[in-house]
C-alpha positions as CSV (number, residue, x, y, z in Angstrom):
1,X,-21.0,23.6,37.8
2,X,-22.8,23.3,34.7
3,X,-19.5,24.1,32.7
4,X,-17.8,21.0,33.8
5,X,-20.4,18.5,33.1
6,X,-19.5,18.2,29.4
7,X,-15.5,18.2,29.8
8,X,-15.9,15.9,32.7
9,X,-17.8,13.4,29.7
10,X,-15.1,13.9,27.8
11,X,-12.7,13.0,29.8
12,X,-14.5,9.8,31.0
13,X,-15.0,9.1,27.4
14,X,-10.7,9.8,26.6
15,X,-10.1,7.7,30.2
16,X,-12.2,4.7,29.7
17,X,-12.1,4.6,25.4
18,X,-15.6,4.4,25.9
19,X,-19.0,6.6,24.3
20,X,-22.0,7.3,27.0
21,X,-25.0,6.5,26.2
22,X,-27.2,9.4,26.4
23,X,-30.3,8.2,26.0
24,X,-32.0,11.3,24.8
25,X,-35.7,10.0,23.7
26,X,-36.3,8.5,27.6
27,X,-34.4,12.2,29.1
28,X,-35.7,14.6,27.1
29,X,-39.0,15.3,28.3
30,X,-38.5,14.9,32.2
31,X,-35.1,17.6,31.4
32,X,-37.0,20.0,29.7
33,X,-39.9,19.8,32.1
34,X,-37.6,20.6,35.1
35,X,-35.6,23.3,33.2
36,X,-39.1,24.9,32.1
37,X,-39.9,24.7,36.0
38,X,-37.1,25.9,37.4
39,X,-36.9,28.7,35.1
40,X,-40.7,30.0,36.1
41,X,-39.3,29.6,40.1
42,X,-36.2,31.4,39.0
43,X,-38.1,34.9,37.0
44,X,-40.5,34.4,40.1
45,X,-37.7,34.8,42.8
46,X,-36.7,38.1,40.6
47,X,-40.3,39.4,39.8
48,X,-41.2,38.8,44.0
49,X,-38.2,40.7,45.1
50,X,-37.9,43.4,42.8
51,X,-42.1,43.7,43.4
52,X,-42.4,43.2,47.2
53,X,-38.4,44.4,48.0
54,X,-35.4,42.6,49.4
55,X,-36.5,42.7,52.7
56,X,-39.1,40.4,52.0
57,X,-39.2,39.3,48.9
58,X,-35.4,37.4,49.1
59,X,-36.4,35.5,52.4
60,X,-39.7,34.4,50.3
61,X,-37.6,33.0,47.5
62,X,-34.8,31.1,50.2
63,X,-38.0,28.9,51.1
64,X,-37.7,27.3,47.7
65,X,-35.4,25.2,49.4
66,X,-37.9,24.0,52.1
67,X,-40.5,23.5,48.8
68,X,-38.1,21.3,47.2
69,X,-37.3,19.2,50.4
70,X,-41.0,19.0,51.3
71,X,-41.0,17.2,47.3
72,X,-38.4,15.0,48.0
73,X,-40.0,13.8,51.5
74,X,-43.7,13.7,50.1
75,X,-43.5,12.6,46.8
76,X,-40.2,10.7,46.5
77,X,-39.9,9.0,50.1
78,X,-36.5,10.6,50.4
79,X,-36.5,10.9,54.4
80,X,-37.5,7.5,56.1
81,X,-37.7,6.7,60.2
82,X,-38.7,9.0,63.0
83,X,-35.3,10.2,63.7
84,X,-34.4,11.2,60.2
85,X,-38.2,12.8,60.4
86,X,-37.3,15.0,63.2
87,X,-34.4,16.4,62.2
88,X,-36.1,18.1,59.4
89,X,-39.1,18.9,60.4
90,X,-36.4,20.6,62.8
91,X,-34.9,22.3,59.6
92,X,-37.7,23.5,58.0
93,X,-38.5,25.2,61.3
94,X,-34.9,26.8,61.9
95,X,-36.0,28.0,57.7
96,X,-38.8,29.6,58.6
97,X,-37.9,31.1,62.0
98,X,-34.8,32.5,60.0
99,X,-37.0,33.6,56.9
100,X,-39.5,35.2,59.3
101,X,-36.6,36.9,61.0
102,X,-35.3,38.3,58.2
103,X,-38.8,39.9,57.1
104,X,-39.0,41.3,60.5
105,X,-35.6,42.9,61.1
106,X,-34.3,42.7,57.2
């Protein structure tokens, strides 16, 4: 995915005759700090598995997803309105049921 970022640029850029603007002075810090912190999750996920085993260390690391949704609804106001509010607190349980299940019977 990563690959194709820059040649997609470029071929905006040959498309449209146009330069981006990259604005790296107001993107710089907020990038780094999320690539810092997704590389600490990332050795994490590798030092909990290889320590605790796959059986329970891989489930442990899947629920990174259900820390970066709990994020999104807490601190950004991503999910608004009862309905939308049910249906995942309706995934996060089906994450953890399956993460729990896999622990179990691995």
């Amino acid at each position: 995915q990563s690959t194709w970022a820059p040649l997609l640029a470029l071929g905006y850029m040959a498309a449209t005759r146009q330069t981006l603007a990259l604005h790296v002075r107001v993107g710089l810090g907020p990038g780094l700090l999320a690539g810092t912190l997704w590389n600490i999750g990332n050795v994490g996920s590798i030092y909990a598995t290889e320590k605790l085993g796959m059986t329970l260390g891989y489930p442990l690391t899947q629920l990174a997803l259900l820390v970066a949704a709990l994020w999104g609804l807490l601190v950004f106001r991503e999910v608004r309105g009862l309905r939308r509010l049910v249906h995942f607190a309706l995934a996060s349980l089906v994450l953890m049921v399956g993460a729990g299940l896999l622990i179990v019977f691995g």
